[in-house]
C-alpha positions as CSV (number, residue, x, y, z in Angstrom):
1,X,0.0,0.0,0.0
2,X,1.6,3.7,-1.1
3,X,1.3,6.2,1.1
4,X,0.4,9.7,0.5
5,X,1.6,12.6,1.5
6,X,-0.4,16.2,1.3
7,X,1.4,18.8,-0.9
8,X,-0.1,22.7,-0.6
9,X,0.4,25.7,-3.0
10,X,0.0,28.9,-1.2
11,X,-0.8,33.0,-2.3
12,X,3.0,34.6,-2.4
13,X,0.8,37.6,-0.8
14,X,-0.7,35.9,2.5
15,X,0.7,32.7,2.6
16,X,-2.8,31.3,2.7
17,X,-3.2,28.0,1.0
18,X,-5.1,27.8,-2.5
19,X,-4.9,24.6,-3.2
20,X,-3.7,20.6,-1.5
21,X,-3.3,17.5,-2.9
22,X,-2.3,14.3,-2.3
23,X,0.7,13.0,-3.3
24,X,2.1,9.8,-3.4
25,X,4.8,9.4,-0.6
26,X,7.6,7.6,-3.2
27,X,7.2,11.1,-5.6
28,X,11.1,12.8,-5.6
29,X,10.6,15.7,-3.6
30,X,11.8,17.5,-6.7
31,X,8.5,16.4,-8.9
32,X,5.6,17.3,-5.7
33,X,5.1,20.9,-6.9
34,X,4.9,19.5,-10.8
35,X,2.1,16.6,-9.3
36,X,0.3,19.5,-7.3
37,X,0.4,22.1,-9.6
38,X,-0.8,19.8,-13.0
39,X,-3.7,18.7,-10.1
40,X,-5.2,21.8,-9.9
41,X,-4.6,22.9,-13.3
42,X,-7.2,19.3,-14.4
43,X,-9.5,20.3,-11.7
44,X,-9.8,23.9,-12.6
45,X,-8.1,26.1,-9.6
46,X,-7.4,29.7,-9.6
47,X,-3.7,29.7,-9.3
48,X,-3.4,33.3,-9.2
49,X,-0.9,35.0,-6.9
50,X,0.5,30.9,-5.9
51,X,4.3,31.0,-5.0
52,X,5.6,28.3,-7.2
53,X,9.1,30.0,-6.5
54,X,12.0,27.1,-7.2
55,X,9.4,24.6,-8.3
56,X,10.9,21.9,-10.7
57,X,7.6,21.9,-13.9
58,X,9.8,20.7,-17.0
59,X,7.5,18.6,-18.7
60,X,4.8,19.9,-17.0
61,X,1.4,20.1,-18.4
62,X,0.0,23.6,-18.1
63,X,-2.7,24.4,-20.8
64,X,-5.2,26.2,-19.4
65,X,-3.7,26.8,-15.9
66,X,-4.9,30.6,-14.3
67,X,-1.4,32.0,-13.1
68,X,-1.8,35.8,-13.2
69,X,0.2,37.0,-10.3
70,X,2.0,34.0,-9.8
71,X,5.6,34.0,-8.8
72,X,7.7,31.8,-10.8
73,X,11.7,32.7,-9.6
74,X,14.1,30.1,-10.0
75,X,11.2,28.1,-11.6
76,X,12.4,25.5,-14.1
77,X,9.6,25.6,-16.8
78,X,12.0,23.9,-19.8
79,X,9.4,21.7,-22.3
80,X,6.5,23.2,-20.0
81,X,3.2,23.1,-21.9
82,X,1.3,26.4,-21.8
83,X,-0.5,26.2,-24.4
C-alpha cells in the first residue's frame, strides 16, 4: 500500500493555502510541486498569486492553468506546456 503525502500551494501575498493535494509518498521531492500544480490545473483552480518559487515543472502540463500574479523565480519551466 503507497502512502500519501499532502502537498499545498500557497498566495505569495498571505501565505494562505489555495490549493492541497495528495501525493504519493515515493514522488522525488523535486516532482511534488509539478504533481500538485498539474492537479489543480485538471481540476480547474485559480492559481493566481500561488508562490511556485524554485518549483521543478519541466515537462509539466499547463494548458489552461490561471497564473496571473503568480511567482515563478528560479522556476524551471524547460518543455513546459502552456498552451
Amino acid at each position: 500500500m503507497k502512502h500519501q503525502m499532502k502537498h499545498q500551494i500557497k498566495n505569495r501575498y498571505t501565505g494562505d493555502v489555495i490549493y492541497e493535494c495528495d501525493v504519493p509518498d515515493d514522488l522525488p521531492s523535486g516532482m511534488r510541486a509539478r504533481h500538485a500544480l498539474e492537479s489543480a490545473v485538471r481540476g480547474g483552480a485559480n492559481l493566481g498569486g500561488a508562490d511556485l518559487s524554485g518549483a521543478y515543472l519541466s515537462g509539466a502540463y499547463l494548458s489552461g492553468a490561471y497564473l496571473g500574479g503568480a511567482y515563478l523565480g528560479g522556476a524551471y519551466l524547460s518543455g513546459a506546456y502552456l498552451g
